[in-house]
N, C-alpha and C positions, 0 to 999 in steps of 0.2 A: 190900676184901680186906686182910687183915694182910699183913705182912712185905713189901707192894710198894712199890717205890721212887717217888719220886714225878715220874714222867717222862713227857712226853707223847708218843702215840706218834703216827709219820706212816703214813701207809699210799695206795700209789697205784695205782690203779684200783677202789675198794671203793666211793665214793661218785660219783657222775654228776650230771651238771645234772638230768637228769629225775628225780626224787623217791628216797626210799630204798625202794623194789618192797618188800613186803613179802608172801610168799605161802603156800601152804597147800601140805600133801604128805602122803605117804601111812607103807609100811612102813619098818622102819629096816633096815639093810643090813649092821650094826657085825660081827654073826658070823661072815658072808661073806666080809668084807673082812677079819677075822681070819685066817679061815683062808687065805685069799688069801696073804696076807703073809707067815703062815708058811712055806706051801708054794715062795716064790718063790727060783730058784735066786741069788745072790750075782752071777753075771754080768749082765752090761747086756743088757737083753731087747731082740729085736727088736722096732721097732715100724712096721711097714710104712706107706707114707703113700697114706692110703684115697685120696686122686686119681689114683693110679697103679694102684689094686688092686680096689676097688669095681666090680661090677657092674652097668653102665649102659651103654645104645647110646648115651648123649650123649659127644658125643668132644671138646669143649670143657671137660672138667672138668681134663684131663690137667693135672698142674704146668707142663709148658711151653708150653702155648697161652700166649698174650700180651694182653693187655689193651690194645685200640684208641681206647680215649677214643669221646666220644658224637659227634661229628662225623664220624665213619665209619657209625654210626644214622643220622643223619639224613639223609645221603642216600639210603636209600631209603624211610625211614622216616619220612619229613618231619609228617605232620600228628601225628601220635601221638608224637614227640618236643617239637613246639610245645606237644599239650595239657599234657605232662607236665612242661613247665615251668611249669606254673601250676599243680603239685600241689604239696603243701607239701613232700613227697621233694624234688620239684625245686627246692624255695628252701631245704632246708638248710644252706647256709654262704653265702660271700656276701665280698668284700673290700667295706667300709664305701663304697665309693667308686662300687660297682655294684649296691647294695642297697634294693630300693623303699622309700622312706620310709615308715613306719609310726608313727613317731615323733611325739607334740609335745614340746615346749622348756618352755612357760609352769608358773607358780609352780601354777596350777591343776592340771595332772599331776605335782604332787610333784618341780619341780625347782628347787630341790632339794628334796633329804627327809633327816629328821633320823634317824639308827639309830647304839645305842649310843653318845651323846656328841659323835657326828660331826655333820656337814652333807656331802650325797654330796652330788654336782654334777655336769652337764652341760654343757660351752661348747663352742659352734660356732665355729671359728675360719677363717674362709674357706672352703677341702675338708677343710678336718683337723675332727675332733672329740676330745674330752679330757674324760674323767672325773677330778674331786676330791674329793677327802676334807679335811676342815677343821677344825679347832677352833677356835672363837671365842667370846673374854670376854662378859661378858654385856653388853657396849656395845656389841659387835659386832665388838670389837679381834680380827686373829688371834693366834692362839697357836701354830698349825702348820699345817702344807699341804702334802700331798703329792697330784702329779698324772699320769696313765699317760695315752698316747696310742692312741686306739680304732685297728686293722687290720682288724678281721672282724667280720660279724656271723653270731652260730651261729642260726639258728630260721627258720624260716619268715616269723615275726609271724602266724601264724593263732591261738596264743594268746599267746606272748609271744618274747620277745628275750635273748639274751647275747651279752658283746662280749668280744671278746679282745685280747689286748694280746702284742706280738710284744717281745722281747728279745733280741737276737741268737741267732734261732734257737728261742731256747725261748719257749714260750706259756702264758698265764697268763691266767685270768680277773677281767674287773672285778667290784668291789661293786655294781653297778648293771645291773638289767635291767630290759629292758620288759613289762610285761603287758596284753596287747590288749585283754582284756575288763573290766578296773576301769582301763581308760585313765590310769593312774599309775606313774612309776619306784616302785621299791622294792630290798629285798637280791635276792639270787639265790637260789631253794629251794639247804636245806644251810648256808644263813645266820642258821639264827634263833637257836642260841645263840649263837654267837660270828663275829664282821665277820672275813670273810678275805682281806679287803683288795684289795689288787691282786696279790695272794700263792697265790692257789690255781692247783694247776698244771693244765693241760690234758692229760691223757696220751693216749697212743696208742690206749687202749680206749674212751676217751669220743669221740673223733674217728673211729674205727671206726662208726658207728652215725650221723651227723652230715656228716659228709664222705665224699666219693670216694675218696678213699686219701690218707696223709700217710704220708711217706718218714721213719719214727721212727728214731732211734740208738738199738742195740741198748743194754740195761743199766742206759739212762737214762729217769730220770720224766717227763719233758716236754720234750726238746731233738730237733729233726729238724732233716735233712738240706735246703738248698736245693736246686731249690724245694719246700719245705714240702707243697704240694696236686698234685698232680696227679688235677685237675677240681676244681670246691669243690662243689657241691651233689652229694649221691646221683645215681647214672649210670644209665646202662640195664643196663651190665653188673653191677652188682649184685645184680640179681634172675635176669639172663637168661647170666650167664657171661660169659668172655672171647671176645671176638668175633675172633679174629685168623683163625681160620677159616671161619666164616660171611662174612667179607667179603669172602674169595678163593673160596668155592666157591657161597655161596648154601643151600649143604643143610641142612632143619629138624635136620638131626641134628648139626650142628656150632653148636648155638646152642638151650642148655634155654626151653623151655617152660612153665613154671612150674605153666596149668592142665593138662597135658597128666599131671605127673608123677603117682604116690602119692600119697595122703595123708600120707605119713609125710615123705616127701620134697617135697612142695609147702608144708606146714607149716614146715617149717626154712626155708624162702626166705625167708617172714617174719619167723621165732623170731630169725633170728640178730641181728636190730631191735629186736623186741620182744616178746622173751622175758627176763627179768631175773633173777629170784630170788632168795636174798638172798647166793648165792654164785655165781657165773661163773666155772669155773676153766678154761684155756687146758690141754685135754689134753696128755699125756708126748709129747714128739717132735712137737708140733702151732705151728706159727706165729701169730701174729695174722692174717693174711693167708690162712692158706690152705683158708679154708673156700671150697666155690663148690657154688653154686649146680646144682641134681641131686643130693647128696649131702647123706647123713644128717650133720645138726646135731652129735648128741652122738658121732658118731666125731672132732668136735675141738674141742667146748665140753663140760665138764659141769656142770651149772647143775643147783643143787638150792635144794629150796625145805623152807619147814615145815613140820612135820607137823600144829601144831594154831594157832588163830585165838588164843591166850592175848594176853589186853590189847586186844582190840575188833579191828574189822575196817580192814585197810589198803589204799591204792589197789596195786592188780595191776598187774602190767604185760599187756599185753593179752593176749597167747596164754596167760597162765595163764588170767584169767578166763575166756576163752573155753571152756576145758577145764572147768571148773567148769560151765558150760550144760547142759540136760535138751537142749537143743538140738543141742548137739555129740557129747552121749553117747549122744542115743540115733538120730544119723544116719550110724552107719558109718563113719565117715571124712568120709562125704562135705561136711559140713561144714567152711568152710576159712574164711579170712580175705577168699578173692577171691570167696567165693561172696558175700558184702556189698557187699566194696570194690572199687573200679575202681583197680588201682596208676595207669594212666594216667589219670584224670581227674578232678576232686573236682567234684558236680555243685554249681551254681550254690547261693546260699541259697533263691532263688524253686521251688529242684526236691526239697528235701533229703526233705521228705517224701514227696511221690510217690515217689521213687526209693528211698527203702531200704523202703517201703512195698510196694514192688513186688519186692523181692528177701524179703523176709518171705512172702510170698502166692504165693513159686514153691515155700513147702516146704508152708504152712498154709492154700491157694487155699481148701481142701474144707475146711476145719474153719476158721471165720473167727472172729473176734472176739464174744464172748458177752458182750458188751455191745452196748447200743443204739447207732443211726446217731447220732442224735442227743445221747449221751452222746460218744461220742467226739469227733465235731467242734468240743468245747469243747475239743480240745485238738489242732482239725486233722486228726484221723485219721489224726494220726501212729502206730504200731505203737510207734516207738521212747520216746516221751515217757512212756511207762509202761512198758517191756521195758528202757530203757535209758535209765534216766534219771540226768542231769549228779551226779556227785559231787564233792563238794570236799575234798577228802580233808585230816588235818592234815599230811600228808608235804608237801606243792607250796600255797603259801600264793597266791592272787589268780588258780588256774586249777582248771576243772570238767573230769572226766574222762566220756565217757557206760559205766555199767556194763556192761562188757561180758559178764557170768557169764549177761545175759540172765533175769532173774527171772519168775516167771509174774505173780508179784505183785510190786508195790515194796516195797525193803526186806526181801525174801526172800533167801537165802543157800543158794546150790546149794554141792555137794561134791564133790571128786576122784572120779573111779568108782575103786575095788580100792583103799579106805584102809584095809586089813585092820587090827589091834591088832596094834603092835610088841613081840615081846617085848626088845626093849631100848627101852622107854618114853623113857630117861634120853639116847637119840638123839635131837635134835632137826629133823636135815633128811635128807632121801632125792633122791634125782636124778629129776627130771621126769619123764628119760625111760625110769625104771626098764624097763620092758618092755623098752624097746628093748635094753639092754645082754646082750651074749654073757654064759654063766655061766664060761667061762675070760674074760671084761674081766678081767685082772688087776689095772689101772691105776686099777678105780673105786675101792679103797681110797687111794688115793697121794690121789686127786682129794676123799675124806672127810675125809682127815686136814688139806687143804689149807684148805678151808672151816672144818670145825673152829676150826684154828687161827686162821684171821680172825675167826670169831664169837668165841673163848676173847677176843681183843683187845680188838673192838669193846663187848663187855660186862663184861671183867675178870671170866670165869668161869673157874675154874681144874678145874671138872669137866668140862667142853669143852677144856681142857689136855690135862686126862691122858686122853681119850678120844682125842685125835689124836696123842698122841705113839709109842705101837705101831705106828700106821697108818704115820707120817712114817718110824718106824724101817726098817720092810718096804720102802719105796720106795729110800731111799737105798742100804739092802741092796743092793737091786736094781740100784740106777744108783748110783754113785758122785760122780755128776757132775750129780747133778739139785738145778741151784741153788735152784728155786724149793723144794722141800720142804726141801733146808737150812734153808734161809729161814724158811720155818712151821713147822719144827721149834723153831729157835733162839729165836722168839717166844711158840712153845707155851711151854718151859723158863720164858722170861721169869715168865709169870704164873703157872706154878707155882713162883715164888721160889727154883727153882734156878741163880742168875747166872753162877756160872763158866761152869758148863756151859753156858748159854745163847753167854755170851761166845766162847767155845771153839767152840761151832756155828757161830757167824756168821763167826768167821777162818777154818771149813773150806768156806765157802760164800765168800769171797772169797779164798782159795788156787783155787778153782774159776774165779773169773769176779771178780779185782780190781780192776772197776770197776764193780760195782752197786752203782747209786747209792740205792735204797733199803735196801740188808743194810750197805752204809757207814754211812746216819744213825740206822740202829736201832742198831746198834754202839754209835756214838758217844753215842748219847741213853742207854744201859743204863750204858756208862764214867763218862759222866760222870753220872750219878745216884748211882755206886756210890763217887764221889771219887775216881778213877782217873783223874788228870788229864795224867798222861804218856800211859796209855794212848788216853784219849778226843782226843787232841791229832789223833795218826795218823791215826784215822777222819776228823778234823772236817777237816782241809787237804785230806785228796782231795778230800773232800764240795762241797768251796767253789767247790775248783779245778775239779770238774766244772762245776756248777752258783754260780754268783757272787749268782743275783739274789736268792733269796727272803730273808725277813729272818728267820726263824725259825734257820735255819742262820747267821746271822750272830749270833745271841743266844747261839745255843749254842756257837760258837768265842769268843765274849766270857767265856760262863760259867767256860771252861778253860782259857783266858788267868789271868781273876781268881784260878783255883785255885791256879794256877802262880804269883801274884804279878805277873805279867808285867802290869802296871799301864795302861801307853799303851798297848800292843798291844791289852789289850781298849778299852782307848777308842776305836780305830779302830774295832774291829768293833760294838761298842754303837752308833757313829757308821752307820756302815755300817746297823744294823738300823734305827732311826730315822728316815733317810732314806726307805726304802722302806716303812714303818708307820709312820706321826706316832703313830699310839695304842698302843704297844708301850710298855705303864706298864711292864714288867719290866725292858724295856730300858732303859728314862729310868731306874730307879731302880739299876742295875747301874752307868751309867753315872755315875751322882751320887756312887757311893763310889768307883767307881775314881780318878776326878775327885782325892775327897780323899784316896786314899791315896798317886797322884800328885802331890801338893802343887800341884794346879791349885785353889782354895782360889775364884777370881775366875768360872773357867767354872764352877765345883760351884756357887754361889749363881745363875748365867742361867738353869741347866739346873734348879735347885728351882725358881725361877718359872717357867719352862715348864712342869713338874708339875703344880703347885699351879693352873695356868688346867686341867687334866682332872679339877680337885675331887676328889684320889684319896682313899679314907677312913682313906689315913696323913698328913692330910695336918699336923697338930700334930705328929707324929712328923719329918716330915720339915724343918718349920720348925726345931724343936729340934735337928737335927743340924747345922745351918747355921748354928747360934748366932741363932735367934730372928728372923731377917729375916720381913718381914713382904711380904704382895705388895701389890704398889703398884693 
């Protein structure tokens, strides 16, 4: 793109440990959501909260029923709370210290393993465990070494492992994870172009899906409240509601039932897992938290997807593919997630195929497999080994997903039912749950403009700019006070190269709500791109003071120091970055002239040979400015 500044941008909650979902969709919505906008009065619209308002006899959905933790399960519910800890739900998170080993150590599983210049590492130290990152000369001498100490493990280990790393409060993931099925460390999927160190933050949306519940600070990227978990592995009340009433009355109606519900309403149980898209937006007026279980999905997510497969086929997250099935579409509804899966128990490996075999042949007993006995049993007479066979998608490097679109044939590519031809072609995504949404949903334009705007980002497309910027404009019309569409409005602005105004967005989105902490670092990251280094100053000291640890924001209160002349001061903060990334060449080299414009002449020449051992390809350039030192 012309005229954009050259600034990297952060964004939290858009990418996840599990892969980047990439999915298919149907008509576009752009006219609607036009008119929507225009028609909306300038007052802050009511937006009633569907737990309180929704029609259902389950009486556990209500906002104030309370959440009893699974120990109140298990007393009456003793063996189906034991199987269920040995579903992979039940080993979703895990403190490193109570987590079944899955793991080996040895040079044979890649530990270490080399990525990007580094050596990652694993060392066992007593109960403690500690991932490194390393740089060493080709003798073997180091050159740098930074090390984070493991707290959690996120995954089950049924196909692989992530580890996290606790800093007062805030949580961050390492470079190094497990994958069960090539029995080897490696990066974490979301790590192949670039090592994000011990740097990447864990936010409250990615722990929504992974854990029981985490007690998040409002505003902030990754910082919660102690204790941090309340339960670590997925609950029972996850799928089945707050139990604070069923434990005092006992009655089915004070505790949802998941196969009991709808279709439309039993599907969300799951979706709200595993349903992705390539946008997930947190409805107007809607919490993290307060989706539950009995009630429809998209009255508090709206998750949309794309309309066409352009660039090859990508891994789905489940409930899309599923949707995608001749299997799904042409059974009414009655097709579901649980009509497969057992939430409570994952059968044995000696059962897998009799048992989904057997859930296949409760729809197709009468019409069975038109191949021979004997041709199948070359493959076990598995249904699923040709209906659902393992992909490796390139989103998730060292794990197989089984397709779940369900093909007649392998390699076949089912389609959304009602993809009618949009005539706004030039729309790229539509909301899953199109059907479901009322034609007064005001709010699904607010919720286009939102996505929009994170795709105009994510791709530096400025004709996905100015398609969300109308959208963005109607909502804030609307609400005054609706940080999050400030926020993707001011990012839209960005990449259509209008900065003021961008700038000028983002201070009326932190006059709203002056401490969010991701509308501070886009702030600061557009200031200081534009050379605004009085301005960028302001953003970067909240930014810090929120958040201390990650080193990216340390580079960039170094970069606005340097603008400022303020010479040691970025040395601190260069220092500060370093520590926390040994491989932050930007930062080694920010730090090398601050060095000399400091008149530190003695550290400028330690810090070129620490350089010059990550073989940078300045690296003549950089001997030359140090008067020709050569590395030993």
């Amino acid at each position: 793109m012309d005229n954009l500044p050259p600034a990297r941008f952060r964004f939290a909650g858009l990418r996840r440990w599990a892969a980047l979902l990439l999915v298919l969709g149907g008509a576009g919505i752009l006219a609607a959501a036009w008119h929507w906008h225009r028609s909306r009065s300038p007052a802050v619209v009511e937006n009633p909260d569907p737990r309180s308002t929704f029609a259902t006899p389950y009486r556990n959905v209500r906002p104030e029923v309370r959440y009893v933790g699974d120990a109140e399960c298990v007393r009456c519910h003793r063996p189906i709370a034991e199987s269920y800890a040995r579903h992979p739900m039940g080993r979703s998170l895990a403190p490193l210290a109570e987590a079944a080993p899955v793991e080996r150590y040895d040079r044979a599983a890649g530990n270490p393993f080399e990525a990007f210049g580094l050596l990652h590492g694993i060392e066992q130290r007593g109960p403690r465990t500690f991932h490194y990152e390393a740089r060493l000369r080709g003798e073997g001498q180091p050159v740098a070494r930074a090390e984070a100490e493991i707290q959690f493990v996120l995954g089950s280990g049924t196909r692989g492992r992530a580890y996290l790393i606790e800093n007062e409060n805030r949580l961050f993931q390492s470079s190094a994870s497990w994958y069960v099925t090539a029995q080897k460390w490696a990066l974490p999927p979301g790590y192949e172009d670039s090592d994000r160190h011990f740097d990447r933050p864990i936010t409250p949306e990615c722990l929504a899906c992974h854990a029981n519940r985490a007690d998040a600070v409002p505003h902030a990227v990754n910082t919660f409240r102690k204790p941090i978990f309340d339960g670590y592995a997925i609950g029972c009340e996850r799928c089945h509601g707050p139990g604070e009433l069923h434990v005092r009355t006992a009655d089915k109606l004070d505790i949802v039932d998941p196969k009991k519900l709808a279709p439309a309403l039993r599907d969300s149980v799951c979706e709200q897992c595993h349903l992705s898209g390539v946008g997930r937006i947190l409805r107007h007026g809607r919490g993290l938290d307060d989706f539950r279980p009995g009630l429809p999905l998209h009255l508090f997510w709206a998750v949309f997807v794309k309309k066409d497969r352009a660039g090859g086929r990508k891994l789905l997250s489940h409930a899309e593919a599923m949707r995608e099935s001749k299997c799904y579409q042409r059974s009414a509804g009655k097709l579901g997630c649980i009509s497969c899966h057992d939430p409570h128990r994952l059968p044995a490996p000696s059962e897998r195929v009799a048992y989904y075999r057997s859930r296949c042949l409760a729809c197709h007993g009468e019409n069975g497999c038109s191949h021979a006995l004997a041709e199948r049993q070359t493959k076990q007479d598995s249904c699923t080994a040709c209906h659902m066979q393992s992909v490796n998608p390139t989103d998730v490097a060292h794990v197989t997903i089984a397709d779940h679109s369900i093909p007649r044939t392998p390699d076949a590519a089912g389609d959304l039912p009602d993809l009618a031809s949009s005539a706004r072609d030039h729309v790229p995504v539509v909301p899953f749950h199109r059907a479901l949404f009322r034609p007064d949903d005001q709010d699904v334009s607010r919720e286009l403009g939102i996505v929009l705007s994170d795709l105009c980002r994510l791709e530096l497309n400025r004709e996905y700019a100015r398609l969300a910027l109308p959208l963005l404009d109607g909502a804030i019309e609307a609400d005054p006070s609706d940080v999050r569409a400030f926020e993707a409005r001011a990012c839209a602005l960005w990449i259509d190269a209008r900065y003021p105004e961008a700038l000028a967005t983002f201070d009326r989105a932190l006059a709203v709500s002056p401490e969010e902490e991701t509308t501070l670092l886009n702030a600061g990251t557009l200031a200081s791109s534009l050379g605004q280094f009085d301005r960028a100053l302001t953003y970067w000291q909240q930014v810090v003071a929120l958040n201390p640890w990650p080193a990216g924001y340390h580079y960039e209160m170094a970069r606005v120091r340097a603008g400022r002349g303020e010479w040691d001061e970025a040395v601190r903060e260069c220092d500060a970055a370093v520590r926390r990334n040994v491989a932050h060449l930007d930062a080694r080299r920010l730090l090398i002239d601050c060095l000399l414009r400091a008149g530190d002449r003695a550290r400028a020449e330690k810090e070129v040979d620490v350089l010059l051992g990550f073989d940078p390809p300045d690296a003549e350039a950089l001997r030359g400015r140090i008067g020709g030192r050569q590395r030993q």
